[in-house]
N, C-alpha and C positions, 0 to 999 in steps of 0.2 A: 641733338635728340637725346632722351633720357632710354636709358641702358635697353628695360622694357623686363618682363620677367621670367624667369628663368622657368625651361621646360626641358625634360629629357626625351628620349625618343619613346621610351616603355617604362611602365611602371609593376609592380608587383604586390600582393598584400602578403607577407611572413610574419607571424609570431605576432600578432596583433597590429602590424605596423603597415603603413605604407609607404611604398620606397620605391628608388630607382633599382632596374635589375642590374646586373652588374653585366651585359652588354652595352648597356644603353650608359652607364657610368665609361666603360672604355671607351664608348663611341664620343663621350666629352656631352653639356648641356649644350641648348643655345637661348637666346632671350628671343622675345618677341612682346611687340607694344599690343598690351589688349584692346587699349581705346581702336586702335588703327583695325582690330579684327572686330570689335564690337562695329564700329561705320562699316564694314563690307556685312557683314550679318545681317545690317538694316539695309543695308541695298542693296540684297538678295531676301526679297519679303516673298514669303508662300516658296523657299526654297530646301532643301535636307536638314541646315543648317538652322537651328535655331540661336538666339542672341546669346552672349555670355551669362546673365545673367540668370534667363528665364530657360537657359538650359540646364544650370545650376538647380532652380528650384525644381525642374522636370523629374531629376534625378531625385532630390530629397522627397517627392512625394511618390517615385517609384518604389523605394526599397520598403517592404513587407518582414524585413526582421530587425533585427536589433533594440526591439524595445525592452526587453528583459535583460536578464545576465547570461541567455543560451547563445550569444553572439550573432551571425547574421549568414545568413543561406547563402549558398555559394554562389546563386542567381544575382543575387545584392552584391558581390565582393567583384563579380564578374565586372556589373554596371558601372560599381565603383572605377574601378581601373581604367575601362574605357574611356571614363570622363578626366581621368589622370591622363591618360594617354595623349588626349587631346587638347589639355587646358594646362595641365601639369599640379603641383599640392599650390593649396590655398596660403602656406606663410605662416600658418599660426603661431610657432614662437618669436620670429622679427616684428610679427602684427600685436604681441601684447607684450613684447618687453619693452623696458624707457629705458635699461640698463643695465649693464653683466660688469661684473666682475669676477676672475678666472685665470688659470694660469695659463698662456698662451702657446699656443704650437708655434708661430713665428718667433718667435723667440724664448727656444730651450733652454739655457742658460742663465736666464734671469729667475731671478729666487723670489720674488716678489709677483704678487697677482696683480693684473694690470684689469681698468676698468674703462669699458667700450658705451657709452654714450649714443642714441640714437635722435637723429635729427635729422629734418627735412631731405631726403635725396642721400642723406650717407649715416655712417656711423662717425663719430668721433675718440678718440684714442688717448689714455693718460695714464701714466703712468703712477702706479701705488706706492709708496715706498712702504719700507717693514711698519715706521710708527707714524706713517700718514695718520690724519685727522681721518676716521669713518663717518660721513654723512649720511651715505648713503642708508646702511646698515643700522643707524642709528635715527633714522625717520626727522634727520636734520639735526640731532644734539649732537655733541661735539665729544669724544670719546678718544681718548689716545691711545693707542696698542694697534696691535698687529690686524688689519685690514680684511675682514673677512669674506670669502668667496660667495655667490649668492646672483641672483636675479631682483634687480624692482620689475615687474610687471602691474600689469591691468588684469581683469581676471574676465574672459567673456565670459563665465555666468555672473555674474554682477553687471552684465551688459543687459540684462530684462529686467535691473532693480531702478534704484533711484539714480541719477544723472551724480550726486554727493559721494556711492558708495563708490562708482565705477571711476570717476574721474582721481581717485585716490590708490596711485600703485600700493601694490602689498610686497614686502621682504623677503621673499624664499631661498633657502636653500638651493644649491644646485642639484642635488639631490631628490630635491623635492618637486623639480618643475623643469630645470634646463636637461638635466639628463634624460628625460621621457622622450625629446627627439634625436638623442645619441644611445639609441639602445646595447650598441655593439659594446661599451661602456663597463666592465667588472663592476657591480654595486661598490665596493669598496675603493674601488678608486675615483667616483663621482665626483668629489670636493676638492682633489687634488689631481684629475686629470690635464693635462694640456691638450684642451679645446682649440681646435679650429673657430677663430673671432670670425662674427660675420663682420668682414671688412676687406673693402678691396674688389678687384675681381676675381679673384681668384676659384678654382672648380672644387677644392678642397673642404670647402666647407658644404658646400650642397652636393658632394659625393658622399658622404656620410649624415648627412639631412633624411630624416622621414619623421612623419606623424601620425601618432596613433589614431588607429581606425577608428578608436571609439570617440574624441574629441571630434575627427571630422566630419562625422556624420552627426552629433549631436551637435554643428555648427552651421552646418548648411541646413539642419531642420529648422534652426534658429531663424535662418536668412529666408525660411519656406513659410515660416508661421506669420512671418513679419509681413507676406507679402499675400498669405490668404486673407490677413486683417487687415490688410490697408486696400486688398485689394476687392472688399464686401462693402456693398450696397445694399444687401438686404438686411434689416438691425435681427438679431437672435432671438428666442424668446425673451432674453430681459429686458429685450426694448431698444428704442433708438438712443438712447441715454448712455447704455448698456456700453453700445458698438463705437459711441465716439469717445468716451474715455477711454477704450481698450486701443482705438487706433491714435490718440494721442500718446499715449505711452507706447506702442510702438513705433509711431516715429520718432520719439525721443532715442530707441534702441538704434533704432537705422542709423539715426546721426550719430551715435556714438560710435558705431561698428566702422562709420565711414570719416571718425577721427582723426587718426593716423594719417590721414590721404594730405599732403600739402600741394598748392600752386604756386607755381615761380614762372618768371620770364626769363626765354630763351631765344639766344640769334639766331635765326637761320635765313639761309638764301636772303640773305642782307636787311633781312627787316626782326621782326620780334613776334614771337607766336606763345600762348599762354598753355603750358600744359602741366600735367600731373604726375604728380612722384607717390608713388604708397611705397611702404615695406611690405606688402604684403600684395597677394593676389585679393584676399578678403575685400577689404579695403576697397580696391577699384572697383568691386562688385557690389558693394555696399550703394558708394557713389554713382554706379551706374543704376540702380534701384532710385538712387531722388533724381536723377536726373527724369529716369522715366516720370516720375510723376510731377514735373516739374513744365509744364501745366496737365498735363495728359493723367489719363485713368489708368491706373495699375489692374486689370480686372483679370474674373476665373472664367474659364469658357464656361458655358453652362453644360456643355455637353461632352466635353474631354475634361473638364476641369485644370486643364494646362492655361498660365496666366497668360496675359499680351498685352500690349501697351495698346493705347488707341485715343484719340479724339475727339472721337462722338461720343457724348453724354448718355447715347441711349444702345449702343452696339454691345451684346451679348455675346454674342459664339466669336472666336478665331478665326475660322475659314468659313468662306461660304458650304466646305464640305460636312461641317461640323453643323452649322443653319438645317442646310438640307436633311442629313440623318436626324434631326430633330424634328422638322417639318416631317418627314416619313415616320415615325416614331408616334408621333401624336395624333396623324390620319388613322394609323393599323389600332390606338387604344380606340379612338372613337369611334370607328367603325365595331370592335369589339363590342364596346358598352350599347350601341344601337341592336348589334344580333343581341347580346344576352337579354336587353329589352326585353326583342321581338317572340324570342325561345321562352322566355317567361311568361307572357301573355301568352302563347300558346297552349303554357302549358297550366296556366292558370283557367283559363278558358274552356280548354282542350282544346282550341283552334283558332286561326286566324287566318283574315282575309285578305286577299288578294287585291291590292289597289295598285293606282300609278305611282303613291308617291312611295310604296317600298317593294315594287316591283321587282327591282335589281335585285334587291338585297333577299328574297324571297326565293328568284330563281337562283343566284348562288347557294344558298344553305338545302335549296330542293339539288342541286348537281351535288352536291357534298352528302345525301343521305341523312341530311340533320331534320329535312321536314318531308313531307309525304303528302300528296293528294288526298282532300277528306272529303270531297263531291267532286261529281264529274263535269265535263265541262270543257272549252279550249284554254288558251294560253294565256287570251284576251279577254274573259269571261270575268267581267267587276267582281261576280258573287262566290266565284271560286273559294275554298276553304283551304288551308291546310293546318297539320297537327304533327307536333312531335315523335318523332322514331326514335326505339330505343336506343339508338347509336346518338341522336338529338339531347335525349334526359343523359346521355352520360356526360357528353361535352361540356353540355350546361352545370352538371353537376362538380365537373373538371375547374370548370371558369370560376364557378362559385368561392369555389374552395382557393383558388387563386389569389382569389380579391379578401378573402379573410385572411389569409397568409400574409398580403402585403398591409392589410391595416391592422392587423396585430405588431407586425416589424414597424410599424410606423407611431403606435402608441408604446412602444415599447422604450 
């Protein structure tokens, strides 16, 4: 069975960052397989739990701040954590690096930077020497001299552009990109620290692991917008033209983001089972996004706007609970727009008559004070009249002004 990915018990947001707390660092990590929690999620349907991934997007379209540079409302940082709590950080720098090179904490005494390779299910390990050839650093030309410290990575914003720019790691300093999730880190000793290599099992390198707040939430908005567009069936105003180009190029994002993910075969219980290896949480979550739409519809409720997967071509809402508050919802506008009718005729009129077919609706707005007896007569009386009361003109006048409100916000 593959390792699974690493989760600590509590997590923390400080100084921009998010991280393990340092009970939950003494209390040690432990791994768990998300595919294995992703099958119990779906075999708890209409339960607390929502899926991995569609609890992912829940979260990115809950938080209401962070779009500016005023950072993000403590309500946001709250949500965030909890979903730390439960899932653990997404992986972002094992998910865009192909390569480090750095001085090693497992071995202090070596004077030379050693360079960590990443590949299916593990890292691979090689050693620099002082006048090694740089390949790396040198985008494949061949360069003699002293081997310089640095990152190849992928860049996920280049993950929205074209499939040519993203599939092309870029050279970074450490400095400039590995040190952002080793914050604890002196600026000046960046280039020349002995980093904990992600290699091994060891707890040392994801005891001093966090990532900035600001990357994860601009990543999971990434993973939110991927799956409003793929998951629209109505085309926008630019047209149906519009919405299938936009969700072709975001499925080309998805596949990218779900890159990194490889499958291999494995023994077990004496036969061979096919599973999955990411460096990253990202990654699984990506792949669990095509999986779902792999035949099935990625869709928005129309009434929470929380996505769902589902099989019927024509199924809207999530829960039957979300159907029904809609079904109620759209009896109380039209019963509305029938009284405001009936209230305007009255009042256009100065009265109106009493029949079978708006009977009901007649004797409610007479118990509510909104109309008043305008001849006498019984209850049953076809030619009975009635006319607006002043407490009637103001409601109506209330309603009115209602419906200009919302179609001003709606031409707006």
């Amino acid at each position: 069975m593959r390792p699974g990915w690493v989760h600590y018990d509590a997590y923390e947001i400080t100084d921009g960052v998010i991280r393990p707390t340092a009970e939950a660092i003494a209390k040690g990590f432990h791994r768990y397989d998300s595919w294995e929690r992703q099958a119990s999620y779906q075999a708890r349907k209409g339960g607390a739990d929502r899926q991995l991934a569609l609890g992912l997007i829940d979260l990115a379209q809950s938080l209401d701040s962070g779009d500016d540079l005023e950072g993000f409302a403590p309500k946001d940082e709250r949500r965030i954590v909890a979903w730390c709590n439960k899932h653990g950080l997404l992986g972002l720098l094992p998910h865009q690096v192909v390569a480090v090179t750095l001085y090693s904490a497992i071995e202090p005494n070596s004077p030379h930077p050693i360079k960590y390779v990443r590949s299916p299910g593990t890292w691979y390990r090689g050693v620099i020497s002082k006048h090694a050839t740089s390949m790396v650093a040198n985008g494949g030309g061949k360069a003699e001299g002293p081997a310089p410290t640095g990152t190849l990575a992928l860049s996920l914003e280049d993950a929205v552009m074209r499939r040519e720019q993203y599939s092309q790691p870029k050279w970074q300093p450490l400095s400039d990109f590995w040190a952002n999730f080793f914050v604890d880190i002196p600026p000046d000793e960046r280039e020349t620290y002995r980093y904990q290599p992600p290699y091994g099992e060891g707890d040392k390198f994801w005891n001093v692991y966090c990532e900035p707040l600001r990357d994860f939430v601009d990543t999971i908005r990434l993973v939110a917008d991927c799956a409003s567009w793929l998951g629209m069936t109505k085309p926008p105003d630019e047209g149906g033209a519009y919405l299938e180009d936009v969700q072709f190029q975001v499925s080309e994002t998805l596949s990218l983001l779900a890159g990194p993910v490889s499958m291999r075969l494995a023994k077990e219980d004496g036969g061979f089972v096919q599973v999955f290896e990411s460096p990253s949480l990202l990654g699984e979550i990506a792949s669990m996004m095509i999986e779902y739409l792999s035949p099935r519809r990625l869709v928005a409720c129309e009434a929470c706007d929380k996505m769902f997967v589902t099989d019927a071509y024509q199924k809207i809402f999530c829960s039957p609970t979300c159907a029904n508050r809609v079904q109620v919802q759209r009896t109380r506008q039209k019963n509305r727009e029938r009284d405001m009718a009936l209230m305007r005729r009255a009042k256009r009129r100065g009265k109106v008559a009493w029949t079978a077919q708006n009977s009901s609706r007649i004797d409610r707005l007479f118990s509510d004070k909104v109309l008043v007896r305008a001849t006498g007569g019984t209850q049953s009386d076809s030619a009975m009249h009635y006319k607006l009361t002043p407490i009637g003109k103001a409601k109506l006048k209330r309603m009115e002004a209602k419906v200009a409100r919302k179609a001003a916000a709606a031409s707006a």
